[in-house]
N, C-alpha and C positions, 0 to 999 in steps of 0.2 A: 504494500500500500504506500501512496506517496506519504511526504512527509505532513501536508495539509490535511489529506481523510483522516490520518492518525490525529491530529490535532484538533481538528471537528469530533469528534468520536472522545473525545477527553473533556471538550468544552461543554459537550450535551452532558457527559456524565456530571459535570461541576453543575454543571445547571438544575440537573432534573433532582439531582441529592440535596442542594440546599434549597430548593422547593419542595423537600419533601414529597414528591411525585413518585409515591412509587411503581405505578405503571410505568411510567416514563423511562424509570430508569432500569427496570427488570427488561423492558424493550431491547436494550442493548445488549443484552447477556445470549448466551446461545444457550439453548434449551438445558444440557449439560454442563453448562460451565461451573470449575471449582471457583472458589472463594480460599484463600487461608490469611486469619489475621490472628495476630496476637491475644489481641484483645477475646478471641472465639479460643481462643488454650486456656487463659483465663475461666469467663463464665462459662464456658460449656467445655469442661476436660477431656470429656468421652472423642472428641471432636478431632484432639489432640490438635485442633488451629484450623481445620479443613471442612469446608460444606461443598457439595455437590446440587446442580439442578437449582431451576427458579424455585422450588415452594421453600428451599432451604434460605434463599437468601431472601426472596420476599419476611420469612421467617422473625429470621436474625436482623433487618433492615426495618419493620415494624415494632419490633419489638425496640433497637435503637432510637427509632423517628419516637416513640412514645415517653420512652425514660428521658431524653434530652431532648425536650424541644427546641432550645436553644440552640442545639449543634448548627454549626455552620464553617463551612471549608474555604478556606482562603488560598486559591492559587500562588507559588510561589514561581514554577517553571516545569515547562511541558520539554521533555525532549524525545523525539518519534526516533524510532530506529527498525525499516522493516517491517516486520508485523507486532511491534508493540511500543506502548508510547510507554516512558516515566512522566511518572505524576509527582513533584513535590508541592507539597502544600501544610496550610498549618490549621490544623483541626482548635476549635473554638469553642468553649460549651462554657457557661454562666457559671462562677462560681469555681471556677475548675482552671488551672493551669495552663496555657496553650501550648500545644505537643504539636513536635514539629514531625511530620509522616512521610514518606515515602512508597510510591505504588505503583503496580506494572501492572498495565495491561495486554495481554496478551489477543492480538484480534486475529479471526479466520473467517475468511469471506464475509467483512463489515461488523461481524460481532463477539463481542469478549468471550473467549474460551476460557481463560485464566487471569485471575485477578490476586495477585499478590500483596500483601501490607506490611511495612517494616518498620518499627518506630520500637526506641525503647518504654 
């Protein structure tokens, strides 16, 4: 993918997450797509950090959008490379510290296969 779909593809995901749209942004994901974050090794152990499929991330994604309605993500820099962009950005929630995050998208034929998250 050029380096601009990659970057469209990153700017929707910024958009439809801090609109809390979660159709919008399940839209992007391909049917199968993993999820692994940190924060999923935390509250869900069994997970060991990794969800498979929309119903899992709609899930985990509903259940985030409800405890933190504040959450909101602040782009820092997109870099595309091939079929996946890095995302860094700085996650925002009321009350709460701002954690600076790291995240790969992984895209195949326009939609995310693999969604990586890295933050301490």
């Amino acid at each position: 993918m050029s380096a601009s779909a990659l970057n469209e593809i990153a700017q929707r995901w910024f958009a439809a997450f801090n609109d809390k749209d979660l159709e919008r942004l399940l839209a992007l994901y391909d049917d199968s797509a993993a999820h692994f974050s940190p924060k999923l090794k935390v509250r869900y152990p069994e997970t060991n950090g990794v969800i498979t499929g929309k119903n899992a991330l709609r899930a985990w994604w509903q259940d985030a959008f409800q405890r933190l309605p504040s959450l909101h993500y602040e782009v820092v820099r997109l870099t595309p490379f091939e079929d996946r962009v890095f995302m860094e950005y700085v996650r925002h929630v009321k009350d709460e510290d701002d954690l600076f995050v790291g995240e790969m998208l992984e895209i195949h034929n326009g939609l995310i296969i693999k969604s990586s998250v890295f933050h301490q």
